[in-house]
Gaussian input, Z-matrix of N, CA and C with variables (Angstrom, degrees):
# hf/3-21g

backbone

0 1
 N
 C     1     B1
 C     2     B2     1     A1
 N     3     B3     2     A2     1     D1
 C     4     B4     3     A3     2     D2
 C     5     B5     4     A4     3     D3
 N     6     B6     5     A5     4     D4
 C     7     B7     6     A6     5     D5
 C     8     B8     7     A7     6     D6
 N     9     B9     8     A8     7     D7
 C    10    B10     9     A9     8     D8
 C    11    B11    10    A10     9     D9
 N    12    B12    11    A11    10    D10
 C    13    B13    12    A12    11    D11
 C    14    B14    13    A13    12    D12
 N    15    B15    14    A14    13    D13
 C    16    B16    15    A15    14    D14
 C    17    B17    16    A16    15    D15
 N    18    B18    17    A17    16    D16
 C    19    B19    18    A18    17    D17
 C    20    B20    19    A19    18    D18
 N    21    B21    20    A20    19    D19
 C    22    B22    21    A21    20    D20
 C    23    B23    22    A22    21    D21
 N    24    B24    23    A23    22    D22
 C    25    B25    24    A24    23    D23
 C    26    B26    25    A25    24    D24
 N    27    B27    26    A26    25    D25
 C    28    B28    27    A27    26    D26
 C    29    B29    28    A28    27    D27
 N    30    B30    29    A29    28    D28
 C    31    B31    30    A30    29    D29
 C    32    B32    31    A31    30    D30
 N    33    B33    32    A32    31    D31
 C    34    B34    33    A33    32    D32
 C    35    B35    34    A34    33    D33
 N    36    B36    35    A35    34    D34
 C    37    B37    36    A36    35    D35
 C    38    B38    37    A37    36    D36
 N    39    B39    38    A38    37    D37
 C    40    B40    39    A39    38    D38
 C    41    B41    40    A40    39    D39
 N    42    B42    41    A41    40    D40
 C    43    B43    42    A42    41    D41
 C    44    B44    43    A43    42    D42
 N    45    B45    44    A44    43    D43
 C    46    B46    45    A45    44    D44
 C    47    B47    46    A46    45    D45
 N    48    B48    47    A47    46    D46
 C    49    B49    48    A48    47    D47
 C    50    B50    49    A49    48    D48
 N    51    B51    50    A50    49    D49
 C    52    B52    51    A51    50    D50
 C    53    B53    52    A52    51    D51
 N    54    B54    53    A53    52    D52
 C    55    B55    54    A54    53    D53
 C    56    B56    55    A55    54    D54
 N    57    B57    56    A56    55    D55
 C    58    B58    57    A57    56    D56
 C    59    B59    58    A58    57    D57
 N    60    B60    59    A59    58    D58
 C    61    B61    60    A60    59    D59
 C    62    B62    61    A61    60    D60
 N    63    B63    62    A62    61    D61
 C    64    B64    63    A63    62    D62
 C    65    B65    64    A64    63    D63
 N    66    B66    65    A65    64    D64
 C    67    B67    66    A66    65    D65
 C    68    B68    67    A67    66    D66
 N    69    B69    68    A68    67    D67
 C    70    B70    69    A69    68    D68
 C    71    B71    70    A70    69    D69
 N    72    B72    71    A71    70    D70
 C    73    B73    72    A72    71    D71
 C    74    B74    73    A73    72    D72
 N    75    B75    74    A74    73    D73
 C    76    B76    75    A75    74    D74
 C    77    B77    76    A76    75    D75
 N    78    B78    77    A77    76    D76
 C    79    B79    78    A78    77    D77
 C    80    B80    79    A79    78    D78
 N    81    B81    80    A80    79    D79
 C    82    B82    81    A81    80    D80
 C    83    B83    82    A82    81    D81
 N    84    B84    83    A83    82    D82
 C    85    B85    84    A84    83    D83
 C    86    B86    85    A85    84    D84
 N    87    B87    86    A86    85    D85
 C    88    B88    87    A87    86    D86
 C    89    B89    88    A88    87    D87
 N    90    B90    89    A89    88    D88
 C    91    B91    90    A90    89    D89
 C    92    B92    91    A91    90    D90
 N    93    B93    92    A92    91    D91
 C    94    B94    93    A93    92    D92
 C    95    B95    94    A94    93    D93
 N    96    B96    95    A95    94    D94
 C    97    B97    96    A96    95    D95
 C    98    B98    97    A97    96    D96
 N    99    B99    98    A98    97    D97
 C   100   B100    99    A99    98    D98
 C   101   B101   100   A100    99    D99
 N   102   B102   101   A101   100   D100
 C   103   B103   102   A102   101   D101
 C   104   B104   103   A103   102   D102
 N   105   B105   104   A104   103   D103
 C   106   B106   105   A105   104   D104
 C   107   B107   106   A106   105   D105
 N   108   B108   107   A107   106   D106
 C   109   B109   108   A108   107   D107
 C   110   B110   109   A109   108   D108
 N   111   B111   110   A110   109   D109
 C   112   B112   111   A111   110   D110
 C   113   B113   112   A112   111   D111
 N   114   B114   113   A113   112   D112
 C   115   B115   114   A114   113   D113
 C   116   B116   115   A115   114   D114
 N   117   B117   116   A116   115   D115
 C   118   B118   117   A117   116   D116
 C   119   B119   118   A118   117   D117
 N   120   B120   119   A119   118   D118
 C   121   B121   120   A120   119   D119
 C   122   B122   121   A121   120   D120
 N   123   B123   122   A122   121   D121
 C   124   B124   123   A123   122   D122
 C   125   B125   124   A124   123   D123
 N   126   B126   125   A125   124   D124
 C   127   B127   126   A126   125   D125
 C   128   B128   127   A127   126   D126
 N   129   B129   128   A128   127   D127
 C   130   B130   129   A129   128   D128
 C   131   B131   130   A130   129   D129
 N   132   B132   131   A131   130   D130
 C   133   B133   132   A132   131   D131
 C   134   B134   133   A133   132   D132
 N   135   B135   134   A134   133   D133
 C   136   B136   135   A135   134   D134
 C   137   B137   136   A136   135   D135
 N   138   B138   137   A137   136   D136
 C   139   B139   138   A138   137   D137
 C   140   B140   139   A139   138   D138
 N   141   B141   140   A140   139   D139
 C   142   B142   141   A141   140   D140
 C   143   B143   142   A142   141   D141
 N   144   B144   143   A143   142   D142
 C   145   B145   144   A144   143   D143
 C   146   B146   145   A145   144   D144
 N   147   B147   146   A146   145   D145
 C   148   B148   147   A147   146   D146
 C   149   B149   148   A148   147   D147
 N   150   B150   149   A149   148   D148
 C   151   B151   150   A150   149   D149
 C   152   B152   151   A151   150   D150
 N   153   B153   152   A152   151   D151
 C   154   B154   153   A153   152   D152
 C   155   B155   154   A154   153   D153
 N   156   B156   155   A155   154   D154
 C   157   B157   156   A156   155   D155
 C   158   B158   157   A157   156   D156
 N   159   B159   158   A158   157   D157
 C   160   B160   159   A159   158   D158
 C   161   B161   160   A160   159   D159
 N   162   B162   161   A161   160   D160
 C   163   B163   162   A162   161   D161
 C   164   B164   163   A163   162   D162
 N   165   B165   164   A164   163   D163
 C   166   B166   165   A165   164   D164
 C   167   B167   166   A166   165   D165
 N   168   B168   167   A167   166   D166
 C   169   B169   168   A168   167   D167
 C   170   B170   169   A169   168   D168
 N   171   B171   170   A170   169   D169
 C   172   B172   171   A171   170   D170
 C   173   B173   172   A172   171   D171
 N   174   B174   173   A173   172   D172
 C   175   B175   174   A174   173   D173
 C   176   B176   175   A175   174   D174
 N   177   B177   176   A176   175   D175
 C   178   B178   177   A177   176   D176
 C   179   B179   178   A178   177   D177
 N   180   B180   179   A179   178   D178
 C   181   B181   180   A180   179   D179
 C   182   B182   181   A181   180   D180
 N   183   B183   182   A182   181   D181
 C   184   B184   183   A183   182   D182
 C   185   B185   184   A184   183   D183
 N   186   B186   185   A185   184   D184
 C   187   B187   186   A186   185   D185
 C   188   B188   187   A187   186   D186
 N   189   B189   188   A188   187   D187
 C   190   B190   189   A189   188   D188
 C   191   B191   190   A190   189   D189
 N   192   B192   191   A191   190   D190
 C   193   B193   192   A192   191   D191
 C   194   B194   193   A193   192   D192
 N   195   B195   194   A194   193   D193
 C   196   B196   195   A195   194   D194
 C   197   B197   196   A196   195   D195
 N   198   B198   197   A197   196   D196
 C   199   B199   198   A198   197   D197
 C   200   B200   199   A199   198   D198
 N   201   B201   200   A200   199   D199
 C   202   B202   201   A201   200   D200
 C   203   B203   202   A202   201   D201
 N   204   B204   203   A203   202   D202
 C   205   B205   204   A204   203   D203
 C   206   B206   205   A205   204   D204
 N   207   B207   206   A206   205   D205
 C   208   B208   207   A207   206   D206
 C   209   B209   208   A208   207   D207
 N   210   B210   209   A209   208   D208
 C   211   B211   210   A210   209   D209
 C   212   B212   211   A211   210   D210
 N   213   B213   212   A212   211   D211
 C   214   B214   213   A213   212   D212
 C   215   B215   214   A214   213   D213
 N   216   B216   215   A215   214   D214
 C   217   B217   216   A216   215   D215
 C   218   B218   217   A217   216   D216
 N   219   B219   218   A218   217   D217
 C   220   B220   219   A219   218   D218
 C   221   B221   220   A220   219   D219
 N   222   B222   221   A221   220   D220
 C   223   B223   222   A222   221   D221
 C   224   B224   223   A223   222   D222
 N   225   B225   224   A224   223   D223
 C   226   B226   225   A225   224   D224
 C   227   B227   226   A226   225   D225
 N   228   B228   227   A227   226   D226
 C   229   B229   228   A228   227   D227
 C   230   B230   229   A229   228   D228
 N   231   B231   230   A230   229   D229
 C   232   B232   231   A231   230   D230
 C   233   B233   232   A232   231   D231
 N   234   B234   233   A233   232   D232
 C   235   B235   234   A234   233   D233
 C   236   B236   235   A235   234   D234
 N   237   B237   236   A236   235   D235
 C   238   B238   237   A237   236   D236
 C   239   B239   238   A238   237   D237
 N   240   B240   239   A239   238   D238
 C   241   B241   240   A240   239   D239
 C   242   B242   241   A241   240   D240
 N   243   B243   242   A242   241   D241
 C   244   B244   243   A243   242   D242
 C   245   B245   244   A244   243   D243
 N   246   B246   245   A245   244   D244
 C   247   B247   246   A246   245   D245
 C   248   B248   247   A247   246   D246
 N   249   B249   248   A248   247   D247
 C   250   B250   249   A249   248   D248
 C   251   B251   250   A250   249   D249
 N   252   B252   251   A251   250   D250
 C   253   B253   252   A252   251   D251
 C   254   B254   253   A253   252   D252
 N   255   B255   254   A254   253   D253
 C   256   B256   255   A255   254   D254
 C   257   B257   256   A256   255   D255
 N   258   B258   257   A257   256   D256
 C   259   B259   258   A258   257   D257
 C   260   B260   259   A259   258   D258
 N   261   B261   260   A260   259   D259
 C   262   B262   261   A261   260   D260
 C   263   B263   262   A262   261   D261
 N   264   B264   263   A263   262   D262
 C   265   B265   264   A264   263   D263
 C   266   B266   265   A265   264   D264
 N   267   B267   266   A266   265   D265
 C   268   B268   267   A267   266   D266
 C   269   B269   268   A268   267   D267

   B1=1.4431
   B2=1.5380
   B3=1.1907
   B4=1.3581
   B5=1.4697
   B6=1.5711
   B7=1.3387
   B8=1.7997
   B9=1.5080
   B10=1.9992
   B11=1.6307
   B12=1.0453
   B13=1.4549
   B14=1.1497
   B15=1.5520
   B16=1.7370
   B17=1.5159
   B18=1.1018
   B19=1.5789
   B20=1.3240
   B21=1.4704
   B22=1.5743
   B23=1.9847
   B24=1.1712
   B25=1.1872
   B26=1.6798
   B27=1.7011
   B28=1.6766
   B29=1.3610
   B30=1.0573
   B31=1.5784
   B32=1.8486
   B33=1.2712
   B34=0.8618
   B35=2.0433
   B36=1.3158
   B37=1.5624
   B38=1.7687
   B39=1.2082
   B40=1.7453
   B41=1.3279
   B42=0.9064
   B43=1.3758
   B44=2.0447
   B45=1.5906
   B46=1.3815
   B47=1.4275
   B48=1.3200
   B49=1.5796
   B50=1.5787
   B51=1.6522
   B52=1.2755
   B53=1.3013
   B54=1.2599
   B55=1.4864
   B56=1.6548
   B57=1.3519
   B58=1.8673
   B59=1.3656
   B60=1.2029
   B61=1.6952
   B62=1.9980
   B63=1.7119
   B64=1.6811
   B65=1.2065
   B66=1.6239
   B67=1.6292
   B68=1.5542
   B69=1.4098
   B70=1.6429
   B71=1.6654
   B72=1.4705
   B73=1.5152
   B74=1.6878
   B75=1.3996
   B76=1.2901
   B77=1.4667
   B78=1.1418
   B79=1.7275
   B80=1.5219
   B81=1.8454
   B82=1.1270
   B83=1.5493
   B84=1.3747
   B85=1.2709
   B86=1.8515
   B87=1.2294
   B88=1.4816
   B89=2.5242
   B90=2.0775
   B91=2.3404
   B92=1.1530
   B93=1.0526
   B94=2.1295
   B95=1.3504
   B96=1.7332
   B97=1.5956
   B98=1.4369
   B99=1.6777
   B100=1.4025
   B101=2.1240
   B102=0.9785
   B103=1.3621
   B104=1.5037
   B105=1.9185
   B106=1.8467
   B107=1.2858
   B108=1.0602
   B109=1.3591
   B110=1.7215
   B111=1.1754
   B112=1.7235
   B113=1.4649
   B114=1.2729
   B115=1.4505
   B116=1.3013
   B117=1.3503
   B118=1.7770
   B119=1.4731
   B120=0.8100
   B121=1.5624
   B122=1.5929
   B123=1.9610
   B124=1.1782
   B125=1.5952
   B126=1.5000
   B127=1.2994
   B128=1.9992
   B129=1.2411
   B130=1.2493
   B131=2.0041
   B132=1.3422
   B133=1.6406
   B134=1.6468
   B135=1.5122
   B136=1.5525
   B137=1.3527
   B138=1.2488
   B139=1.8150
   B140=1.6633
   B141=0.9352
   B142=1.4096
   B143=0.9900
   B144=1.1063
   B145=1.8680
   B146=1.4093
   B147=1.7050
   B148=1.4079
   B149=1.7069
   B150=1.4381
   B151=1.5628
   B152=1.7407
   B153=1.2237
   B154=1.3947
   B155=1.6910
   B156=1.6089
   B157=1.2837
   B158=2.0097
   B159=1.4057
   B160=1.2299
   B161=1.8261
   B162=1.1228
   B163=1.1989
   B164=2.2140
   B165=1.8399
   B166=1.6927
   B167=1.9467
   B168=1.2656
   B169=1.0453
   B170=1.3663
   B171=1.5368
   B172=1.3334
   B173=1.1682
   B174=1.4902
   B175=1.3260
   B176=1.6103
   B177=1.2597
   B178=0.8283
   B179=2.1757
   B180=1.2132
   B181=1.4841
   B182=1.8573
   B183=1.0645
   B184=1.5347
   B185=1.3817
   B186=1.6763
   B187=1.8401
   B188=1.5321
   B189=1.7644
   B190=1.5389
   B191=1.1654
   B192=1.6737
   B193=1.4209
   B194=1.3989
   B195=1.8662
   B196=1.2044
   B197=1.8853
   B198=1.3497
   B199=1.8083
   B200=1.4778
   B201=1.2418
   B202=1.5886
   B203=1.8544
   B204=1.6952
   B205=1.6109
   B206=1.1337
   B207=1.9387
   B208=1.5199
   B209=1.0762
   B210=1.5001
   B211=1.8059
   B212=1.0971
   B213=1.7654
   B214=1.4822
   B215=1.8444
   B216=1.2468
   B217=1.2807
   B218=1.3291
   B219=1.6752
   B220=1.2605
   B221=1.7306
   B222=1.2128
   B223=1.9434
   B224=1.5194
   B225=1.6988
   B226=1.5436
   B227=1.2755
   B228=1.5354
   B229=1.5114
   B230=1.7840
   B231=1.2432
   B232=1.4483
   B233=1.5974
   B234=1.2404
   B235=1.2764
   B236=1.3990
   B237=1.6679
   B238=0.9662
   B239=1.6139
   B240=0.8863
   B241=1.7964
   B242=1.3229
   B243=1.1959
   B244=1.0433
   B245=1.6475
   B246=1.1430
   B247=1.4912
   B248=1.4472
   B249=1.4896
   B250=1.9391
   B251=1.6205
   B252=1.6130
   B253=1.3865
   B254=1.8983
   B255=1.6647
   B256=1.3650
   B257=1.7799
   B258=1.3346
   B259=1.7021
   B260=1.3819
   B261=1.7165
   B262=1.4289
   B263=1.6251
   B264=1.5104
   B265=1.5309
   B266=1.9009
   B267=0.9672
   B268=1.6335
   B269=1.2219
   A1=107.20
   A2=119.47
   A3=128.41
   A4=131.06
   A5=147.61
   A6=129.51
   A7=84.82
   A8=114.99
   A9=120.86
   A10=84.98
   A11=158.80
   A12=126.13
   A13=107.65
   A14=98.43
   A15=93.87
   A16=108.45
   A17=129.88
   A18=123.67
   A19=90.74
   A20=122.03
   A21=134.76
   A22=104.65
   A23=105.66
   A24=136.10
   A25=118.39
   A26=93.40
   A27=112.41
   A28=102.51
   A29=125.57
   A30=135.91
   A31=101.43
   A32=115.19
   A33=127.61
   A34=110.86
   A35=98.43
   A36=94.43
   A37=121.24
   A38=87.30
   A39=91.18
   A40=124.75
   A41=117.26
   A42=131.75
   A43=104.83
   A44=96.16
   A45=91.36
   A46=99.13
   A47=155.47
   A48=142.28
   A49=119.15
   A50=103.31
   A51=102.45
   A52=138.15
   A53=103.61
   A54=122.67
   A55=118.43
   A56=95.96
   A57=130.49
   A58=105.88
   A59=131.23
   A60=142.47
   A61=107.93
   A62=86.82
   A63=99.02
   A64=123.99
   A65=97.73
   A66=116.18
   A67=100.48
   A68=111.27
   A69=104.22
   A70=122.04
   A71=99.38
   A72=107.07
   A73=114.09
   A74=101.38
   A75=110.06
   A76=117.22
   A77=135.02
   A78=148.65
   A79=118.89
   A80=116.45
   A81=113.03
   A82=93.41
   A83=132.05
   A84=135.40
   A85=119.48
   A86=104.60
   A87=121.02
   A88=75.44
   A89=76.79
   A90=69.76
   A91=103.64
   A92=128.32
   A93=108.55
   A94=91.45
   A95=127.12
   A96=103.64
   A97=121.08
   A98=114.31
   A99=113.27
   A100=89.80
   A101=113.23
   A102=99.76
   A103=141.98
   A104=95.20
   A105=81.70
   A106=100.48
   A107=135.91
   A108=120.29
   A109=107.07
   A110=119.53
   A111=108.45
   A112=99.76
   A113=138.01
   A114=134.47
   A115=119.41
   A116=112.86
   A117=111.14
   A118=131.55
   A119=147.37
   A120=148.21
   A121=111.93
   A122=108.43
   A123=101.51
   A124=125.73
   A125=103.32
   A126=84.42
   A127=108.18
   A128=95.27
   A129=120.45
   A130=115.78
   A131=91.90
   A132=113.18
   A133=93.06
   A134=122.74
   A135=133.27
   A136=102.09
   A137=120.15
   A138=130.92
   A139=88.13
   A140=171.85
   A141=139.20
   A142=130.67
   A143=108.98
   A144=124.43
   A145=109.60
   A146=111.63
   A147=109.58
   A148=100.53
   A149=110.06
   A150=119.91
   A151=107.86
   A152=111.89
   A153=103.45
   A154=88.19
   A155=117.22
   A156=96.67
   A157=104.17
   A158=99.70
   A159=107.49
   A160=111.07
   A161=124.38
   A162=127.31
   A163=89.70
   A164=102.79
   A165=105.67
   A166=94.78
   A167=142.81
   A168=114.06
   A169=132.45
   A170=99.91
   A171=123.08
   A172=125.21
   A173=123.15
   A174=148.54
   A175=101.05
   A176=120.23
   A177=156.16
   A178=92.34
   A179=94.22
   A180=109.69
   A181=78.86
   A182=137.30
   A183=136.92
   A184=123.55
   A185=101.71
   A186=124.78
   A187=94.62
   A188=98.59
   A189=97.12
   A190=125.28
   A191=133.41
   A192=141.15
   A193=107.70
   A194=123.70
   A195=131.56
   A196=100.67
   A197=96.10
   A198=90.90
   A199=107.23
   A200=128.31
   A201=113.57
   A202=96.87
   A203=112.58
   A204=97.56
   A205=134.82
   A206=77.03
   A207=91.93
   A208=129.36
   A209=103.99
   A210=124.13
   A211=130.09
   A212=119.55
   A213=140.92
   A214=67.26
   A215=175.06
   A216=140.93
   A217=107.79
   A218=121.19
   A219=122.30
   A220=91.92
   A221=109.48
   A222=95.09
   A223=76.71
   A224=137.18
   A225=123.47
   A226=112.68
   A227=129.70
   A228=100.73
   A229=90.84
   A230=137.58
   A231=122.01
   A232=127.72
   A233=100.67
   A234=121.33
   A235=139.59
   A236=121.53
   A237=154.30
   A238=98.41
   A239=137.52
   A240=148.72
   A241=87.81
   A242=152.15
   A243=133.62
   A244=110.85
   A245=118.75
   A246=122.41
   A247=126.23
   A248=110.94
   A249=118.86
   A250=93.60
   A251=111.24
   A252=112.54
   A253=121.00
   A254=100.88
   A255=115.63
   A256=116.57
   A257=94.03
   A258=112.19
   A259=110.03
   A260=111.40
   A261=97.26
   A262=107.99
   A263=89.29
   A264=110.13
   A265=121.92
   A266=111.54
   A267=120.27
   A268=94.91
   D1=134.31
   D2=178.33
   D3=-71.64
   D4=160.67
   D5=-143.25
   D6=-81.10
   D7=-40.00
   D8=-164.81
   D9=-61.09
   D10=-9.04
   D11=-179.73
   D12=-96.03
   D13=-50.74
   D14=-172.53
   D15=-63.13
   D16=-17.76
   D17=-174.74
   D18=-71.82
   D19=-54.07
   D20=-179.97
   D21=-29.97
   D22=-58.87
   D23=-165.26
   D24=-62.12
   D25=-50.31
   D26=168.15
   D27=-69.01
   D28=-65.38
   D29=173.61
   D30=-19.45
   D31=-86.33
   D32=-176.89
   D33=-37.94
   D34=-72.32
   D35=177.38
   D36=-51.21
   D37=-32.62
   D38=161.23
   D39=-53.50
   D40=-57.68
   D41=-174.36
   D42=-61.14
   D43=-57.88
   D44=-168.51
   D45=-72.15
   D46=-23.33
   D47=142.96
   D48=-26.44
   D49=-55.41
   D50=164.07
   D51=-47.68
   D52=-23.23
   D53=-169.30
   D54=-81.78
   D55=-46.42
   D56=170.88
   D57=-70.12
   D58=-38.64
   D59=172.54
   D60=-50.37
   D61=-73.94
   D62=174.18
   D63=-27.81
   D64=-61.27
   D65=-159.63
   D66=-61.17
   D67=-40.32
   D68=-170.70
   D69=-92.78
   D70=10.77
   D71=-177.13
   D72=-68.86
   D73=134.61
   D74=-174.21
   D75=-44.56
   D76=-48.93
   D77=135.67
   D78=-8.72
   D79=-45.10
   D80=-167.36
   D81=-110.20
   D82=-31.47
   D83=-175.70
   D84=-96.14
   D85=89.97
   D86=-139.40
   D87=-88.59
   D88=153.21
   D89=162.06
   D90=-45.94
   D91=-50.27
   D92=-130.29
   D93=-81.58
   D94=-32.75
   D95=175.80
   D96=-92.30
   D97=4.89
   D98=166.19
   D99=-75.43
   D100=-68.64
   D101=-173.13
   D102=-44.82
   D103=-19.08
   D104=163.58
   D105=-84.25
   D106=-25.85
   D107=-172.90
   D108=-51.28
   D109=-36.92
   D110=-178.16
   D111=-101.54
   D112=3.43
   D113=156.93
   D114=-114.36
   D115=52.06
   D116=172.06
   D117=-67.03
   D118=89.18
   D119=-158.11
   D120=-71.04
   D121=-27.14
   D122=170.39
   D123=-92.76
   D124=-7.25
   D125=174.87
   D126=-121.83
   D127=22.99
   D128=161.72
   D129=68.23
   D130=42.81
   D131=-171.59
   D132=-101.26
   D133=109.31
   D134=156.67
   D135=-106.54
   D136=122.42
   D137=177.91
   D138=-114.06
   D139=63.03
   D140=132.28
   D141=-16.71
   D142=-49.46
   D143=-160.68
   D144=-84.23
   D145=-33.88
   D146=173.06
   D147=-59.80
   D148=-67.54
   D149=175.71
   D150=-10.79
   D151=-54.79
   D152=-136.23
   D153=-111.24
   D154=-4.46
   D155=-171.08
   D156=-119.71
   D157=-10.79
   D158=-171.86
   D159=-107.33
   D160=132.05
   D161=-143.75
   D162=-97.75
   D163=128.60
   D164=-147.20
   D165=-53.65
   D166=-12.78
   D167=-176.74
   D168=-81.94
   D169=-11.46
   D170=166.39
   D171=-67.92
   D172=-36.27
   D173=169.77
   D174=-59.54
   D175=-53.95
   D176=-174.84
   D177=-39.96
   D178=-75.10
   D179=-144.95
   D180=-81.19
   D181=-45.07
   D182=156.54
   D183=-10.17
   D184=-59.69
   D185=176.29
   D186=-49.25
   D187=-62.10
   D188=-169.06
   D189=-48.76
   D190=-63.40
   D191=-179.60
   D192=-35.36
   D193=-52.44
   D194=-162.37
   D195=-74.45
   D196=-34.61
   D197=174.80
   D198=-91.77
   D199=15.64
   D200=171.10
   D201=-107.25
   D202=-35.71
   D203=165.19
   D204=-16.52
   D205=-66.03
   D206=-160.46
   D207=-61.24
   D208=-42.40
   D209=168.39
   D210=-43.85
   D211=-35.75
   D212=-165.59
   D213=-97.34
   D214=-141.66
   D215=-60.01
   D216=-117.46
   D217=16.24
   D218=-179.86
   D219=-136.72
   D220=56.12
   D221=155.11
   D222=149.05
   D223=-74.40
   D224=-145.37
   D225=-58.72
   D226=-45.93
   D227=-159.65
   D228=-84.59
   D229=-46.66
   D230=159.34
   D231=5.07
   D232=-73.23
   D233=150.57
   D234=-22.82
   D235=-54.99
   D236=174.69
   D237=-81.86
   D238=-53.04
   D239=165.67
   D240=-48.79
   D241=-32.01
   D242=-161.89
   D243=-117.83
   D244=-20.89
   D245=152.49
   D246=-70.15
   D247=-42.31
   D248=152.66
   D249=-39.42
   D250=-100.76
   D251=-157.79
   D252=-21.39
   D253=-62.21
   D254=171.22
   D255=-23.45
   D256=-65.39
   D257=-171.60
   D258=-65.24
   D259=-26.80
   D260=-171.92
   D261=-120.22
   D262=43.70
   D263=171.34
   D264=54.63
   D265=37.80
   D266=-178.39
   D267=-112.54

């Protein structure tokens, strides 16, 4: 792989870290929307016990891992498959 992809490539994962960083910053991720997230009524998620037994930055950093999964197997390495192909002309 050539030095323009992987920069292509770092670039990119940079950014989407950056992105996953923001969203969960204590500043931007206020209680009341850490708390619907463990009290959703529509998609039928009651945590109490996390609430009351797990201290919110932990909760906190939890949201994150489960939303960086998901992301890395629904769009990033895709993505990356598609910056390989691009660069190496297919």
């Amino acid at each position: 792989m050539d030095r323009v992809t992987r920069k292509r490539i770092w670039d990119y994962l940079e950014g989407f870290m950056q992105g996953l960083v923001n969203k969960y910053d204590p500043d931007v991720v206020k209680n009341e929307v850490l708390k619907k997230e463990f009290f959703s009524e529509k998609r039928g998620e009651y945590k109490p016990f996390h609430m009351a037994l797990i201290p919110e930055g932990f909760l906190r950093i939890q949201s994150f891992f489960r939303s960086f999964s998901t992301s890395l197997g629904q769009g990033v390495f895709e993505y990356i498959a598609k910056i390989i192909a691009e660069d190496s002309g297919l």
